[in-house]
C-alpha positions in Angstrom: -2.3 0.2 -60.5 -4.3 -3.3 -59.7 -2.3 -6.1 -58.5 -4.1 -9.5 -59.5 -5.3 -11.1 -56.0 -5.6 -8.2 -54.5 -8.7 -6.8 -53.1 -9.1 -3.3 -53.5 -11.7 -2.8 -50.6 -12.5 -5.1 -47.9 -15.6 -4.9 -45.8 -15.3 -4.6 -41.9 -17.3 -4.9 -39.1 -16.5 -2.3 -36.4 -16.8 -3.8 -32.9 -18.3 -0.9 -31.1 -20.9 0.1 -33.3 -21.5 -3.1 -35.6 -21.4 -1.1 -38.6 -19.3 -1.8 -41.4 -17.8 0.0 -44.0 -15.5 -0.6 -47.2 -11.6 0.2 -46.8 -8.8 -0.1 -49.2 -6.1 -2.8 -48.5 -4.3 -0.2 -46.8 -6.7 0.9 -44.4 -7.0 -2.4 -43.8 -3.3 -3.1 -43.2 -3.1 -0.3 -40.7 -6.2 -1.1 -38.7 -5.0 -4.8 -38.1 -1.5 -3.1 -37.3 -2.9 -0.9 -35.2 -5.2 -3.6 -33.3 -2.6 -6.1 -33.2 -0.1 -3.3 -31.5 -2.6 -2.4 -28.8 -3.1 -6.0 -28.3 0.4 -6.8 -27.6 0.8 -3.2 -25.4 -2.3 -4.9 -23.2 -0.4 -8.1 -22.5 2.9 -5.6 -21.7 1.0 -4.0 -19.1 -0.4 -7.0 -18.0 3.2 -8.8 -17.5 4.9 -5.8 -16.2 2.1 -6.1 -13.4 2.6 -9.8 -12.6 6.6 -8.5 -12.6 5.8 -6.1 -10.1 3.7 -8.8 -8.2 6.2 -11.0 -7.3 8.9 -8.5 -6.4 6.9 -7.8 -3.9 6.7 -11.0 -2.7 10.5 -12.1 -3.5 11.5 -8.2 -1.8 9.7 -10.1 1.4 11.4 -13.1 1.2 15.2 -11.4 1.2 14.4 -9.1 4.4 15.8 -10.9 7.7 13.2 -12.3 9.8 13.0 -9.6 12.9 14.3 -11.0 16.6 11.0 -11.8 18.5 11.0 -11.0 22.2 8.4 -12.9 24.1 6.1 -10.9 26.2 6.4 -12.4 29.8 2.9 -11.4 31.0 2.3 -14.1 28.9 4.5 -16.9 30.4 3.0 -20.7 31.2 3.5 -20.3 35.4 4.4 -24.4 36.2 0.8 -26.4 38.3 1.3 -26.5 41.7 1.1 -29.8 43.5 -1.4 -29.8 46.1 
């Protein structure tokens, strides 16, 4: 059954091989589904990263800074007056 409007095949273009083919509405609906999903999954994966990112950093922040104990080979000896 034909809906008025409604296209029964669309043309697309297919990025990797730049060939196109006809599809029913359908086919069409699920391949911009399916695009748009994997899209949004790539900017997941992308955010959790950044996430992870500054975790790190903030983990490095919250650690206590360790007690420094000054090598005294390396001590400033006062000038001598001569």
């Amino acid at each position: 059954m034909a809906h008025e409007g409604l296209n029964p095949a669309r043309l697309v273009v297919l990025n990797s091989s730049h060939r196109s083919r006809l599809v029913s509405d359908s086919d069409y609906a699920r391949e911009q589904i399916n695009r748009h999903l994997h899209d949004a999954i790539d900017v997941l994966r992308k955010d959790v990263w950044r996430v992870e990112i500054w975790a790190d950093a903030l983990r490095g922040f919250t650690m206590p800074v360790p007690t420094y104990e000054m090598d005294r080979r390396f001590d400033l000896k006062p000038k001598k007056d001569t």
